[in-house]
N, C-alpha and C positions, 0 to 999 in steps of 0.2 A: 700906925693902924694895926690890929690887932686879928691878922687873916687866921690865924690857926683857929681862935673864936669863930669863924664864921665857918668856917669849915667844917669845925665838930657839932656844930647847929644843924648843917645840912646832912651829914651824917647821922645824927640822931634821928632826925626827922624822916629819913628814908629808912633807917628801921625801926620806927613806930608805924609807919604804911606799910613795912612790906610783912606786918602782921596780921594784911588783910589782903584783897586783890588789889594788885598793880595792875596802871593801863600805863600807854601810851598817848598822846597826842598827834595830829599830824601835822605840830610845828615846823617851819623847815630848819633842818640843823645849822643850816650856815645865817638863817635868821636870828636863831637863838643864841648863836655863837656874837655874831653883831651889836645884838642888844645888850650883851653883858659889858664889852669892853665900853660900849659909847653911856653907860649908865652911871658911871663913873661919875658923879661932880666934879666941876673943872678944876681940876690941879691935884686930885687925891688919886691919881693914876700915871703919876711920873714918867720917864723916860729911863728905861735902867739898860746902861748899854747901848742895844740897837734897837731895841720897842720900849712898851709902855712896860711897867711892874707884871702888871697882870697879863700884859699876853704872852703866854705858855703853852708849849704843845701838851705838855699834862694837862692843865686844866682844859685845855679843850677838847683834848680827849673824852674826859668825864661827862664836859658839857652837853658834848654830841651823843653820848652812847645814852646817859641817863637823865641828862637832864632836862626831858619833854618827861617824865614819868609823872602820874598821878594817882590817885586815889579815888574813890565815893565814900564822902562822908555825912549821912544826915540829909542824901539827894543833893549832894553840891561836891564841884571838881577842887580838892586839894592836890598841893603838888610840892615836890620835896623844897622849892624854893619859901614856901609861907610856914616858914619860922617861928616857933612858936617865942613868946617874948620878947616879941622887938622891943626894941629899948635899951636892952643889954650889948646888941653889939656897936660898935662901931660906927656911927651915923651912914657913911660913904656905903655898908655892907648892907644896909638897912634900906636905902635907896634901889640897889644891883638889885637884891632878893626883891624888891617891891616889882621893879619892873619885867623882872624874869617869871616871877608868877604870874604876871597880868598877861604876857603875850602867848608863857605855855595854855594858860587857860583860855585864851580866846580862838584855840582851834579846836577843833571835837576830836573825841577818844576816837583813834585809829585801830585800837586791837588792844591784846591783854600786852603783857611787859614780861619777853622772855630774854636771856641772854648767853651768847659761848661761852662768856669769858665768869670766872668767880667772882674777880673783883673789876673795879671800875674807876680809871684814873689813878694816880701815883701817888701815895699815902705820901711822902718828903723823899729829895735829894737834895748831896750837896756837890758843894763847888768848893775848889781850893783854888787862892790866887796866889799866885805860883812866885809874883814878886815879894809879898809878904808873907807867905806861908799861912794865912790863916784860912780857917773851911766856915763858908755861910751854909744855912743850912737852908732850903727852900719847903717850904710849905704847898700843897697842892690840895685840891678836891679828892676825895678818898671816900669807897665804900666797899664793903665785901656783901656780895650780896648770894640773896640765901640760897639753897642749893635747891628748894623749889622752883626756884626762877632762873635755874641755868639746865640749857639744851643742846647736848651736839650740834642737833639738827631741827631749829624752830620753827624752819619755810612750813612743814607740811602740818605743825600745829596750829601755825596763827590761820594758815588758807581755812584750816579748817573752823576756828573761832568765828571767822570774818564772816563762811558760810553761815554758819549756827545765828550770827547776828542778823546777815540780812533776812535768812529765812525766819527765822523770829518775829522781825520789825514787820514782813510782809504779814506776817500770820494778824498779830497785832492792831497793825493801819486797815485791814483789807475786808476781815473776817468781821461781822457787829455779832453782839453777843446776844441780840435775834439768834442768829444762826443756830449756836452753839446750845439754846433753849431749845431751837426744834430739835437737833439729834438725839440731846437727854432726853427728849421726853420720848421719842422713838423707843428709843433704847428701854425706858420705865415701863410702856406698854410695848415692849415685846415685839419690837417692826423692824428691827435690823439683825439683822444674821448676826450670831456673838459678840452684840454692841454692848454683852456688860465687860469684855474684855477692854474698851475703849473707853470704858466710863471715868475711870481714878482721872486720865490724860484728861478727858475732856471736862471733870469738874474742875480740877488745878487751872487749864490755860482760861476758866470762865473767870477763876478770881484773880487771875494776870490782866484778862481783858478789863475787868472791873476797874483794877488800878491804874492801870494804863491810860482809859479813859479821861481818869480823874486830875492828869499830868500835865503840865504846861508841855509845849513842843521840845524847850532845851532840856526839861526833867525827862521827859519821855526817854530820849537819848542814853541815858544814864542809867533808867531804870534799865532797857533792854542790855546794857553792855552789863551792868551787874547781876542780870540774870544769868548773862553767857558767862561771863569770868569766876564768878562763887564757886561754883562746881555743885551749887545745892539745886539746882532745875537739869532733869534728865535730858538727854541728848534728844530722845524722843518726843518730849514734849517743845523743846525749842523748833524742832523740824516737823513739827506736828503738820505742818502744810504737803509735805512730802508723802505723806502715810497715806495708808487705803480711805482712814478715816479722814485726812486734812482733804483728799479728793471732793468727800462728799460733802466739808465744810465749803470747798469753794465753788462745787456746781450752784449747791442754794444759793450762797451769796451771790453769784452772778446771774441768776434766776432761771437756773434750770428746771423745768416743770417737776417737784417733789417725787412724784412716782418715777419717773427718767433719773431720778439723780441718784435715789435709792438702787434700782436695780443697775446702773454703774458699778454702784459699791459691791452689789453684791455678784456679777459678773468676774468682781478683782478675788474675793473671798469666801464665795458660797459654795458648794459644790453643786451639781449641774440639776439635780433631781430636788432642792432646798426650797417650800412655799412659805412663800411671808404667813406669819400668821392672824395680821390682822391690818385693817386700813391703813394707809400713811395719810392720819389727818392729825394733827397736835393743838391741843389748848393752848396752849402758848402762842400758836399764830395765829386764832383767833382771837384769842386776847390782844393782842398788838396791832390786828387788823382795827380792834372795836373802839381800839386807844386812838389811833388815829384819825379815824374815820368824828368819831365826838368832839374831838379836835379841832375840825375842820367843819364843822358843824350840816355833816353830812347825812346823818344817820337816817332820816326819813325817806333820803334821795334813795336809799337801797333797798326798801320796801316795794315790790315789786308785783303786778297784776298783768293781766291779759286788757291789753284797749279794747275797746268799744266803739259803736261809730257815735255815740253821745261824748268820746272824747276829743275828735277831730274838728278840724273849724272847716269851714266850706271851703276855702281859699287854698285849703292844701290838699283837697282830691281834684283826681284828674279827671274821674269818671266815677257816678253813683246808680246802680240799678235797684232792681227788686225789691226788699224791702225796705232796706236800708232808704231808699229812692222816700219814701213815707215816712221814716223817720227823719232826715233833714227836712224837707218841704217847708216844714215851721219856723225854721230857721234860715232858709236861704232866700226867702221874700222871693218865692215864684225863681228861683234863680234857673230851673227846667223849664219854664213854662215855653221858651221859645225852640224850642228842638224839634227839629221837622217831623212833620207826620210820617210812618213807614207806609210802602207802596208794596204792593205779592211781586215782588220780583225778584227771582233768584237767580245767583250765579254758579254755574258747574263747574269753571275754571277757579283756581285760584292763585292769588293774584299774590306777589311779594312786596313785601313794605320794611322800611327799615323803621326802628320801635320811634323813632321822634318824630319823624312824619305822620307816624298812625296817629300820635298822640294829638298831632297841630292837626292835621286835615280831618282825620277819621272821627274821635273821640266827641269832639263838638255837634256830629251831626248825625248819633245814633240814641239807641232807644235804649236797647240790652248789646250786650257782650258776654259770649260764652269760649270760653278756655276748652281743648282736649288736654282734657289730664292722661300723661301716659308716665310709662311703670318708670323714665329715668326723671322724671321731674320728682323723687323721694328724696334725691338730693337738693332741692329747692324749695320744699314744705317749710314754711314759715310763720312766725306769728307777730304782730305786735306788740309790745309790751311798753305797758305808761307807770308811772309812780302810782303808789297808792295815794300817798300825799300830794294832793296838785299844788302844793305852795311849798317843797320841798327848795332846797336849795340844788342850784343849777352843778349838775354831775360830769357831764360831758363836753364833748369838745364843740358841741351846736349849742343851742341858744334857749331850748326845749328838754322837756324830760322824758323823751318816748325814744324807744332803740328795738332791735327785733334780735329773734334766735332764730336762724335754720332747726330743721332736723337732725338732733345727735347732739347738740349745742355747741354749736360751728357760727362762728359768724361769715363765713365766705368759704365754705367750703375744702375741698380736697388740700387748698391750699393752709388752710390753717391747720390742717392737723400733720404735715407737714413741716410746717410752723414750729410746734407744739412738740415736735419728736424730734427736732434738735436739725432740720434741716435749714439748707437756702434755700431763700426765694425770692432772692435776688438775681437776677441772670440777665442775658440779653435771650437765652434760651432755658426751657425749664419746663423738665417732662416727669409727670407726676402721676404714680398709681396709688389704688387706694382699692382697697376688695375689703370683704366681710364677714370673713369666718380663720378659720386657722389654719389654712392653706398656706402651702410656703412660696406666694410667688413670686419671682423676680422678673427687677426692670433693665434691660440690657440695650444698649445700641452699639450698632454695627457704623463703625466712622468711616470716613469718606478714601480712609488708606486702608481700609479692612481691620485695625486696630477694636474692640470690643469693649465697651465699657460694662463692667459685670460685677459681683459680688465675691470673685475670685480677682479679680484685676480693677478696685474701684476708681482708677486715676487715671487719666490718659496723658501722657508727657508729654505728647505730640499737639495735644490741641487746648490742654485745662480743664478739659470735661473729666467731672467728678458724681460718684456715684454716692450720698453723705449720709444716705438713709437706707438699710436693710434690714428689713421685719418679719417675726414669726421663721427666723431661723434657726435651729439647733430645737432646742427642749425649754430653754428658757423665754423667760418674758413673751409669753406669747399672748397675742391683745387680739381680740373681732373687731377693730378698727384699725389694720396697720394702713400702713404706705411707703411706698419707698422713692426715691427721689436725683435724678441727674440732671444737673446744670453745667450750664456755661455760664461763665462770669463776663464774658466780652467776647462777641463773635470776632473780632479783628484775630483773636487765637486758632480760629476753627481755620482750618485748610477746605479749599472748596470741591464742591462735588454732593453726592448724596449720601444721604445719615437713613438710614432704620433703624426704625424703632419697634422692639419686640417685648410680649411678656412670654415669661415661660414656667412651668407647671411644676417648682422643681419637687414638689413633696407633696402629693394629693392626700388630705387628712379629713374632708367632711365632704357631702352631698346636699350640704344646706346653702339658705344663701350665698350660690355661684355667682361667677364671674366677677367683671371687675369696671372701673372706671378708669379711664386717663386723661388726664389736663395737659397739655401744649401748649405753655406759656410764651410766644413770642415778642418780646418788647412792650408786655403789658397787653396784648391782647391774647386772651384765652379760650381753644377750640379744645370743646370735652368731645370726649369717643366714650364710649361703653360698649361693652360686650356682655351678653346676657347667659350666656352656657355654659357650662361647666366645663373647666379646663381637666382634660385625659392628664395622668399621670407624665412627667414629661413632654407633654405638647406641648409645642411654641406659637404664640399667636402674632402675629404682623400687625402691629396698629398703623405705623403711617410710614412712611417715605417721606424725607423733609430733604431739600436743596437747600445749600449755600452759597451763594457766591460773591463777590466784593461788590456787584453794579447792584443786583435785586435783594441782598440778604439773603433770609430764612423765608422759603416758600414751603407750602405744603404741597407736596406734587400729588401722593395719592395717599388713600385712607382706608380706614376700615368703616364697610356697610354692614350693618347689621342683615343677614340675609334670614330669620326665622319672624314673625309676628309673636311678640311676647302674649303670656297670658293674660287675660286684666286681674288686678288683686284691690283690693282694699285697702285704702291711704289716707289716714285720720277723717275717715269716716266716710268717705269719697272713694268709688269704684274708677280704675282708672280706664284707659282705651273710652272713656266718654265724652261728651260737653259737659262744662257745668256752670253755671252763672255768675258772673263779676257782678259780685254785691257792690265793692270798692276800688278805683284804683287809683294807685298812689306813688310819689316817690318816695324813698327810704327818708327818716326826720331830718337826719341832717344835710338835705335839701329842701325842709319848706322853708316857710317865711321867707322866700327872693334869699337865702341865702347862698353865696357863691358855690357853697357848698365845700365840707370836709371828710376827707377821704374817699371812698368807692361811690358812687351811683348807685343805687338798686330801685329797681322797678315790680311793683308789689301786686297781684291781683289776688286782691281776697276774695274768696269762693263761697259762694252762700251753701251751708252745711257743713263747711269744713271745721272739724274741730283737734286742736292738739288735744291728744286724750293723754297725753302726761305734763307735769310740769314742763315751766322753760325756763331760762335760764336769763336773768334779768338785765346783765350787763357784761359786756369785755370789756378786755383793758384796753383794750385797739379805740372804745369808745371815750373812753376816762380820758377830762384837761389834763394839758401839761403837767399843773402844779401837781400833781397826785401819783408823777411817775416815782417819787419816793416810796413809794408805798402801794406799789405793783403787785412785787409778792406775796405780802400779805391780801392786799386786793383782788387778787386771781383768785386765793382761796375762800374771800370771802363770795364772789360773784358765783363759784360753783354752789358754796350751800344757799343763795339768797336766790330762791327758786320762784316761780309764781306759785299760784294752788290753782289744783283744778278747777277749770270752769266753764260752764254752758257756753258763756257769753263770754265771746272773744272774736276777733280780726285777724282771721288764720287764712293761706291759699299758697301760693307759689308766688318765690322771688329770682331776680334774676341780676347776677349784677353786670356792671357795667364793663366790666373789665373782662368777662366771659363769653364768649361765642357761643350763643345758643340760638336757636328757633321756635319760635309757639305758632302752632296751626289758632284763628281763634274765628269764629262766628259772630255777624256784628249782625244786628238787622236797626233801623231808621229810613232816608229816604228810600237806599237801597239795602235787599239785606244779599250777601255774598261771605265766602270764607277765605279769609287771609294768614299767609305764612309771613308771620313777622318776624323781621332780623334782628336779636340783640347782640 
């Protein structure tokens, strides 16, 4: 057999590849070393001496150092074992090279192909046998390889290849090229701070994503490693995930709300005094929202109106007065006619109810129901909202096409915006401020060791309590809606004793809508405080004193009392500190029709006169099926522009949800008339 042939085959062929980028495999060496000698057809691998012909520390030298090496050719792994011209060697050499390509290539590229040494394996030596005198000559695996591919020192080139790859492959699998259309287009209208500096990176990585896309799983592979080993794709675009700009690639991606993800970026890059100069809204995601919304054969379900009481069935109010009371009549076959007569008797006491007993006992056996509307129920101004199309296709996670907006367009309040600015609200504790002007104020508690959770110290080591939202601080990003927010994630961390809870005044900046609100989320039940005055310059205000302990939990020991009588104001059309009339009342849609119900409770009194005097806002995502959570981000921004329109006629008043600790003073009159402080 004729090894010197097979030998300048595999030398040739590893300098026809090393013409291009070399990789590696992460065959194991002593596998590859195995396969060679057992590939042998039986009896063309002799006995020479005390091994076979071919087992040689040369050649296994060779085997191990170089020969896992490969190539990309045409998006497929060649490797110096696939010889060009089988035929010409030697059948037995034909076989070895068959099976040494098959097992190099059935592992994945490990890295590019550096090496110390110049050459690789022992070009020939010989032997003299010393009885006869004659010298054989041995033949061995031999390459010199090129002086590109040799390194003193290659550890801290490949760590860094391998970095460039996986950070690549992440940018690649993680980022859709949605994304990479919202930042261009930012960037074309002029909405990111010297986003044309980022533009070349992020048009190149968009026609990477294109391709990539387009890749089988084991192409992909290949494509990313021959991105990293060319040397023709910049370091910066390979770690594009790492950059200020790869930041704001993956806040969107992970559906950080557009404007929070933006001023991210620009917190890393702007200077302190930089104003955007124009909305963060992109064509592009609307387009992509409207692609898949047609898709799904949605498009009418987002056409959106103010309800009506001609849009309600009788079945799903709990109570109908005033006029409304005449408009079902026709419809509910005398379903009133049986309601007791009212009697002149009034009560000066008043009486407490908790909201489902007034519902069961009270509601069935009155005439009218009037609300005092006061100045902290502006956070519970609501409307309901039905399709325009009633034959629209079903949207949400109930069974009906009707969903409501709070005031601000919030669907549950303090807590969604919250939410919404990157906080938890998840906790077994969880204390939440919210104010409405540009005041700097901060939420601090005092822990049970004297430890401070503050906006200087926002972690506590000792207990897990985390402070994860701090707004309207420094000069930047300052919003008339902040909030700030500390949780506990598992009271079993808290140490026991007493917690206070304080706000404090750190930057007094307006005289307009003062004060503030705070939610005390306990294990899902939620007690709000409000404070109505304007917080001094550095004044600290005490909202509650809360206990800990392993037998009772989280107690609220004491609180804040409002000590001044607010003024009354004007609240979509309705003067508050008055009664006003329950045209309707209802529970939130998805609990009618006997459904078990999904997500929150809310308990709805619509107000006869009450009118949202601006649009609302037709849908959250919190409302939206399962199936649509694909298409969230783009869905959030379609649900802000898909507003109602103004309108006379609407089902607007005060909601309450279930999960919030509140009170309504309300006025019933039927058999008897009396005024009751109902507990929600």
């Amino acid at each position: 057999m004729n090894f010197k042939s097979f030998k300048l085959a595999v030398a040739k062929q590893f300098n026809e590849m090393a013409k291009g980028t070399l990789y590696t495999t992460s065959v194991p060496k002593d596998s590859l070393w195995e396969t060679y000698l057992k590939s042998f057809p039986e009896g063309t691998n002799p006995i020479y001496r005390e091994r076979t012909e071919h087992d040689c520390n040369c050649c296994r030298q060779f085997i191990k150092s170089v020969g896992n090496v490969v190539s990309i050719v045409n998006n497929r792994l060649v490797s110096i074992w696939d010889i060009p011209g089988f035929g010409l060697l030697d059948k037995p050499y034909e076989v070895v090279a068959h099976y040494l390509s098959e097992i190099v290539k059935s592992y994945p590229i490990e890295n590019i192909f550096l090496s110390k040494e110049k050459t690789a394996g022992t070009d020939k030596n010989n032997w003299l046998n010393e009885e006869t005198g004659n010298v054989t000559t041995f033949e061995h695996f031999f390459v010199n390889i090129p002086i590109l591919y040799v390194n003193d020192n290659p550890g801290s080139i490949l760590s860094d290849k391998k970095a460039s790859y996986d950070v690549f492959k992440r940018s690649l699998t993680e980022i859709p090229t949605l994304t990479t259309d919202i930042v261009l287009e930012l960037i074309s209208q002029n909405s990111l701070y010297r986003g044309e500096e980022h533009k070349h990176n992020l048009t190149t990585f968009k026609i990477h994503q294109e391709a990539f896309k387009k890749l089988t799983e084991y192409n992909k592979e290949l494509y990313i490693w021959k991105c990293v080993g060319c040397g023709a794709v910049h370091e910066s675009l390979l770690r594009i995930r790492n950059t200020s700009i790869g930041r704001l690639l993956i806040d969107i991606t992970e559906g950080t709300p557009l404007e929070r993800a933006v001023n991210t970026f620009e917190l890393m890059v702007a200077p302190a005094n930089y104003k955007r100069p124009t909305a963060i809204v992109t064509t592009s995601m609307v387009n992509a929202a409207k692609f898949a919304i047609e898709a799904l054969g949605l498009t009418s379900a987002l056409e959106r109106r103010y309800a009506t009481i001609d849009d309600i069935t009788v079945h799903n109010i709990l109570f109908v007065g005033g006029s409304s009371r005449e408009i079902l009549k026709a419809r509910t076959i005398d379903a009133f006619e049986n309601i007791a007569k009212p009697s002149a008797k009034n009560f000066s006491n008043v009486q407490e109810m908790f909201i489902e007993s007034f519902i069961k006992n009270v509601l069935p056996t009155v005439k009218s129901v009037e609300i005092l509307l006061e100045n902290h129920h502006e956070k519970n101004l609501v409307s309901l909202i039905a399709p325009v199309d009633p034959t629209a296709n079903q949207l949400f996670k109930w069974s009906n096409g009707f969903s409501w907006s709070y005031k601000g367009d919030v669907a549950d309040a303090i807590k969604e915006r919250v939410k919404q600015a990157g906080g938890s609200v998840e906790g077994d504790l969880c204390c939440r401020l919210a104010w409405f002007n540009y005041d700097d104020l901060d939420l601090r508690m005092t822990e049970a060791d004297h430890n401070i959770i503050y906006y200087g110290q926002p972690t506590s080591f000792s207990t897990g309590g985390k402070l994860d939202v701090d707004m309207n601080a420094g000069t930047n990003g300052r919003t008339r809606t902040p909030v700030e927010n500390i949780f506990y994630k598992s009271k079993s961390s808290m140490k026991e004793g007493i917690y206070l809870l304080q706000v404090n005044q750190f930057h007094k900046r307006e005289n307009a809508d003062v004060g503030f609100h705070v939610d005390i989320d306990i294990e899902g039940v939620i007690h709000h405080f409000e404070y109505t005055k304007a917080l001094a310059d550095r004044e600290t205000v005490s909202v509650a004193k809360l206990k800990y302990s392993k037998v009772e939990g989280i107690t609220i020991v004491e609180s804040l009392l409002s000590s001044t009588t607010p003024k009354s104001k004007n609240m979509w059309n309705l003067d508050t500190n008055n009664f006003h009339k329950v045209d309707v009342m209802m529970l939130s849609p998805n609990f009618w029709d006997d459904q078990k119900g999904i997500g929150n409770k809310h308990y709805f009194f619509m107000l006869s006169g009450c009118r949202n005097d601006a649009t609302a806002r037709g849908f959250y995502n919190e409302f939206l099926r399962s199936d649509l959570d694909a298409y969230r981000k783009t869905l959030e921004i379609v649900g802000n522009k898909m507003k109602t329109d103004n309108s006379e006629h609407q089902l607007s008043g005060i909601g309450f949800s279930s999960t919030q600790r509140s009170t309504i003073t309300v006025k019933v009159e039927g058999a008897i008339s009396r005024i009751l402080k109902i507990i929600i």
